[in-house]
N, C-alpha and C positions, 0 to 999 in steps of 0.2 A: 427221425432225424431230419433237420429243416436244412438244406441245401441251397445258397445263393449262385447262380448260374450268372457269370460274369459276360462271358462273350465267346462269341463264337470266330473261331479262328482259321477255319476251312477254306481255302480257296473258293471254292463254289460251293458253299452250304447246303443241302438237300432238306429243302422245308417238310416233304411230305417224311421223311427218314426222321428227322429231330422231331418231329410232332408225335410219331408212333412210341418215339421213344419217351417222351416226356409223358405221352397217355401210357403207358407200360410200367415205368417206374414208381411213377407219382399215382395211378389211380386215379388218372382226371377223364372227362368225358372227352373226345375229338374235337369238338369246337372250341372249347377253352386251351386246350393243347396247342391245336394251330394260332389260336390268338395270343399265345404264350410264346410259340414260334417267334410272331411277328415281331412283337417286343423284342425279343430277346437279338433278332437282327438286325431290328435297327439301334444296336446299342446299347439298352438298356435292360440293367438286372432284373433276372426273376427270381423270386424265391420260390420255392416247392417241397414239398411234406416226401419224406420217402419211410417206406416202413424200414427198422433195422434188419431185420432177414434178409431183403433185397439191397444192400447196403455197396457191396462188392460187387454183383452185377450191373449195379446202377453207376458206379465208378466205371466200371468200365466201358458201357452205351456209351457214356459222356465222352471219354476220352478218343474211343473211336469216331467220334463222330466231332473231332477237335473243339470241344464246350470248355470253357477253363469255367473251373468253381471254387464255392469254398465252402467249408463245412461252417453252420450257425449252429447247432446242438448238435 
């Protein structure tokens, strides 16, 4: 399932927290994670691959961690 990650909405965003998660869900390695981070703070959408099994766990990282998304497939 492709996931567009809009914005983050947190008060004080924890980059090392949003990165572990975006490398957990997504399958990505740590340095592209955090460089997804960056993006994704200052503004701009990322898109990310999540398997459907982890589909509802991944819902809910996100929302703890105040990500607004949207579902692409």
């Amino acid at each position: 399932m492709k996931l567009n990650l809009l914005s983050c909405d947190a008060h004080r965003p924890d980059k090392r927290a949003i990165a572990n998660c975006l490398s957990e869900i997504a399958f990505l390695d740590a340095s592209l994670a955090r460089e997804l981070t960056d993006i994704l703070l200052e503004g701009d959408p990322v898109d990310i691959e999540v398997a459907d099994k982890n589909s509802s766990s991944a819902f809910r990282s996100l929302r703890k961690l105040s990500i607004d998304y949207e579902i692409l497939e």
